[in-house]
C-alpha positions in Angstrom: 137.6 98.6 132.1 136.8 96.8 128.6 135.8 93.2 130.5 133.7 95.4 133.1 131.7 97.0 130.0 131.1 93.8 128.2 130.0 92.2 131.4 127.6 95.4 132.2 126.3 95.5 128.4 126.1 91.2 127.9 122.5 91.3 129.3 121.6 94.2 126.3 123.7 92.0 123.6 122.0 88.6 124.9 118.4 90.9 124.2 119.5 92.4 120.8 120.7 88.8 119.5 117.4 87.1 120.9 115.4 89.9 118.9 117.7 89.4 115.8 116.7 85.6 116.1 112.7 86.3 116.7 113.2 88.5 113.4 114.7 86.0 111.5 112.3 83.3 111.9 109.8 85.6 110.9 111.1 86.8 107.7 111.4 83.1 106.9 108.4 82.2 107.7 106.9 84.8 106.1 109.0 83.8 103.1 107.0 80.1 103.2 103.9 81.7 103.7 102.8 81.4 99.5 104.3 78.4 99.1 102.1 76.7 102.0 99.3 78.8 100.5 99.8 77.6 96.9 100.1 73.6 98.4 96.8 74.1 100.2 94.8 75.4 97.6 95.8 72.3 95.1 94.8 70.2 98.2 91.4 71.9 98.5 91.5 71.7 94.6 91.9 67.9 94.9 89.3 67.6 97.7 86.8 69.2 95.5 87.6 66.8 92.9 87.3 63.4 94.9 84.1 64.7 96.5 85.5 65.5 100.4 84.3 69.2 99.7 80.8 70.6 98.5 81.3 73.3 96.1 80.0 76.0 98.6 83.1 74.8 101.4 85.3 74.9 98.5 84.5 78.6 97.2 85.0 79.8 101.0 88.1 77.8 102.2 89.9 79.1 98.3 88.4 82.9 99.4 90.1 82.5 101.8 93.3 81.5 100.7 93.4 83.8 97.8 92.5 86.6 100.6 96.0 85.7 102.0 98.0 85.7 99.2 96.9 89.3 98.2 97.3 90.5 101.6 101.0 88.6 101.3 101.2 90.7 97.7 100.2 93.8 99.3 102.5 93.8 102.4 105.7 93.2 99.8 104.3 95.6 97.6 103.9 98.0 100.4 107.8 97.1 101.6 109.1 97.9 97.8 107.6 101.0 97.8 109.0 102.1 100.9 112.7 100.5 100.5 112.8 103.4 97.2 111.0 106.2 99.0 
């Protein structure tokens, strides 16, 4: 009876594992996510000062990069708040 009800459930474990795996690579990517943000604003920083970017490209591109990280700040914010509620 035990072998018949791992063979009947292995399709469900092979789907929970594969989920476990989907969520894992998001949390670390999400995790990378201000570190890749904080490397390409010092590139766009170093862009602006060897001349590759006018100031108005510069002043979008960082607005939207700064956009990020507060939306990054909010979502763990948010997440804090509701691990303690």
């Amino acid at each position: 009876m035990l072998i018949l009800d791992k063979l009947l459930l292995s399709p469900l474990n092979a789907t929970i594992w594969a989920a476990r795996q989907v969520l894992n690579a998001i949390q670390q990517e999400e995790a990378a996510e201000p570190e890749r943000i904080t490397a390409d604003l010092s590139n766009l920083y170093m862009m602006l000062e060897t001349g590759r970017l006018t100031e108005a490209e510069f002043s979008a591109r960082e607005k939207e990069l700064l956009d990020q990280l507060d939306r990054i700040e909010e979502r763990a914010t948010t997440a804090q708040v509701a691990s303690k509620g």
